[in-house]
N, C-alpha and C positions, 0 to 999 in steps of 0.2 A: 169595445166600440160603443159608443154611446147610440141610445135609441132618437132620432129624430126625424119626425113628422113634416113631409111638406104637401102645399097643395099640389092639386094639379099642374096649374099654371107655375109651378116654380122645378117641378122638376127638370124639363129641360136645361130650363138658367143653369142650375145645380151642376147636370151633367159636364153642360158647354164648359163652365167653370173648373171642374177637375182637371182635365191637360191644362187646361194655363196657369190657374193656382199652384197645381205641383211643379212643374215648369220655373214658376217665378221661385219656390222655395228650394229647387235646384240651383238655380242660379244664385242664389243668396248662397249656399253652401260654395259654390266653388267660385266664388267672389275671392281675386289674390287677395282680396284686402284683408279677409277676414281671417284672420288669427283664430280664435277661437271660437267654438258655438258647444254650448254642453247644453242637454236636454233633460238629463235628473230621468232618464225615465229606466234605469238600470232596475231600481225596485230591490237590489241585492246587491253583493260584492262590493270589491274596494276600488274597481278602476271608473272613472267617468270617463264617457268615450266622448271624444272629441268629434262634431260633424262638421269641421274644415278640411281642406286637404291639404293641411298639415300635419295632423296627426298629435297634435298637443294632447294627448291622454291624461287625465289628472288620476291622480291616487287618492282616494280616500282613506281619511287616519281618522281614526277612533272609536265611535260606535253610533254610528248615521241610521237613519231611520229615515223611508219613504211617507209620503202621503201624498194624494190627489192635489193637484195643484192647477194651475191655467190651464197648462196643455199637458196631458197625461199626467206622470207624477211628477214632486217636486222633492227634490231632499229636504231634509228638516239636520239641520245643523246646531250644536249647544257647544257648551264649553268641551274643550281636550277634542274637538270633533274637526274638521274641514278637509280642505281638498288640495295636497299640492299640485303645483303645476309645473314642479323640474324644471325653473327657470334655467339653473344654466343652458340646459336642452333646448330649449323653448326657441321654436321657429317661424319670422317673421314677428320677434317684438318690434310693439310701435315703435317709430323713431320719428317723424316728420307730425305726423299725429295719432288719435286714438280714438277711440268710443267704447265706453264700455256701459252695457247695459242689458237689467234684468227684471224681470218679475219677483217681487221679495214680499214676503210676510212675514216681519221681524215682532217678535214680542217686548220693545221697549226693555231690554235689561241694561241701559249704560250704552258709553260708547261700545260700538259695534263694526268690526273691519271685514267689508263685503271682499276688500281686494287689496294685497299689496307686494312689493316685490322691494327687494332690500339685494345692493349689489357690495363688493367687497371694496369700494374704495373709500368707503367714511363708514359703513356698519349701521346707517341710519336708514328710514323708510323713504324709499323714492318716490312711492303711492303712499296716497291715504286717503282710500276710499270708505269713507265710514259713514254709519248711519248715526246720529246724538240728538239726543230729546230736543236740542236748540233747532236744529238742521245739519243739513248732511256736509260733510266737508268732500272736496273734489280738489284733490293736493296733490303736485309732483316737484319734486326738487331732482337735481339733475348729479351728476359725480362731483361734480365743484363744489354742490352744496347750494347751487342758487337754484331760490324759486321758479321755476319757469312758469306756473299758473300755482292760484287759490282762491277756489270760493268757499267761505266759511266765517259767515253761517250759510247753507244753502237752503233747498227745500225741505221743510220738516213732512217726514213720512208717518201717517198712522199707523198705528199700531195694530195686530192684529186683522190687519185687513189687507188683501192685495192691491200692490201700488206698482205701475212701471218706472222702475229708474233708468236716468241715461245721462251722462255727463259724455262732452267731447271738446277736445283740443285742438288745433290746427296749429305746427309754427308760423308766426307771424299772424296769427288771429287771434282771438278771444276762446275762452274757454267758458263753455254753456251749460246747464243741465235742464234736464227736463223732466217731468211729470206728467205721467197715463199722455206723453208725446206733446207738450204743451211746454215753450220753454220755460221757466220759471226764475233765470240766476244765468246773467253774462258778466263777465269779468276779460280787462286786457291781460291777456298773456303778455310773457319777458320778451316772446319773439324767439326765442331758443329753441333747440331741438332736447326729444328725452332723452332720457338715458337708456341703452339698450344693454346695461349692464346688471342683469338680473342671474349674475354669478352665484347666492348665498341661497336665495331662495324667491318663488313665486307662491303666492297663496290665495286661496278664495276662504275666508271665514276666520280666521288671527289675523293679529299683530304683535310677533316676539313672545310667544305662548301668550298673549292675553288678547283683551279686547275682540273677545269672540264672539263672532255674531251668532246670534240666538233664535233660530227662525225657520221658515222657509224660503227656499229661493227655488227659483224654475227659469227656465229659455235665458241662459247666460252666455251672451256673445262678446266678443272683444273684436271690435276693427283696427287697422294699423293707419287711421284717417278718419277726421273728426266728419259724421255722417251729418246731411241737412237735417231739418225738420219733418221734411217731408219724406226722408230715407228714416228718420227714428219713428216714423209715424208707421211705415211700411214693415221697418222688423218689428215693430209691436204686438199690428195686427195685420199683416201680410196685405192690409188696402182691398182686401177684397170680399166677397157676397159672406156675411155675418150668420151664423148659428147659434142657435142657445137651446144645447141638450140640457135634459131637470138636471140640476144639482151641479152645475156647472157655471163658471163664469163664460159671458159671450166670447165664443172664438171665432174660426173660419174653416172653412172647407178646407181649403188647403193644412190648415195647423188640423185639423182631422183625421188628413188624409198620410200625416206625416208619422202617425202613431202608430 
């Protein structure tokens, strides 16, 4: 637990703030919508444990390595390394819409695949969620084979430095992305729904043994529903009373309280 100092007059605030901080990040956890939420904070082993109430457990393959990240730790992923997520298993894939987004510090090696899932009726990627020196691409094509959203080029992410990503879809709306909760990149969607056929495989960090992302990543959620602005701004930073323990990026009580 990290050491932080407050004054007088803020401990109260602070306290008041614990039931309802943890409160609202309960309620984020057993949100239906919420497919997936992996927190990196294992520090060991091969399974990521999922904080949805689905139970999407991811397996880690290869040889993953912890470090300090936003909130507690973050995996640090390279090549031969990532995290399946047993798509065919996989409960409540989006289908109407999506959001996926996380905390990443990628080191610039090439295209880089944060997320993709590949189903058995064409063999090709139905995501491509990638991070590319130009910008990010935020891609779904459906079993047909039709595009149903692309933005690409999207926001370019630096390097080396923590950045919040979030891309989200909605049938029949546009498809968004945003940066540290700031949209940056709207495109019209086909109007289509996704494909919830992730038969072959789900992944967080490849694409078809390559295209491996290089980095760290932390607080990685998947919704089954493309979230506002102001809902990507809340899983960011929970929206509420700010902390900054030494040697830490600004969190919150609540993202404190969760460690």
């Amino acid at each position: 637990m990290y050491n932080a100092v407050f004054s007088p007059g803020r401990v109260f605030a602070v306290v008041g703030c614990v039931v309802t901080c943890v409160l609202a990040s309960a309620a984020i956890a057993a949100d239906p919508d919420l497919s997936a939420y992996y927190s990196f904070n294992e520090g060991s082993g091969e399974i990521a444990v999922d904080g949805s109430d689905y139970g999407n457990d991811g397996l880690i393959v290869g040889d993953p390595s912890w470090e300090a990240g936003v909130v507690g730790q973050a995996i640090v992923l390279q090549a031969q390394t990532f995290v399946d997520l047993n798509g065919p298993e996989f409960l409540n894939i989006p289908k109407t819409g999506i959001t996926i987004a996380a905390w990443l510090n990628h080191n610039g090696t090439g295209d880089m695949s944060l997320f993709d899932a590949i189903g058995d009726a064409h063999g090709n990627g139905l995501y491509h969620v990638e991070v590319r020196a130009g910008g990010v691409r935020w891609f779904h094509r459906d079993d047909g084979e039709v595009q149903i959203f692309n933005i690409n080029p999207g926001p370019v992410l630096p390097a080396q430095e923590w950045v919040h990503f979030t891309g989200t879809y909605e049938a029949g709306g546009d498809a968004v992305t945003y940066v540290d909760g700031e949209e940056t990149h709207r495109a019209a969607g086909s109007g289509g729904e996704l494909s919830d056929n992730w038969n072959l495989q789900a992944e967080i960090g490849q694409h078809k043994a390559g295209r491996w992302y290089d980095g760290m990543i932390d607080e990685f959620y998947m919704f089954s529903r493309a979230l506002t602005e102001a809902e990507v701004q809340g899983v960011m930073n929970d929206d509420f009373l700010p902390v900054e323990p030494a040697g830490k990026a600004p969190l919150t009580w609540a993202r404190l309280k969760r460690q």
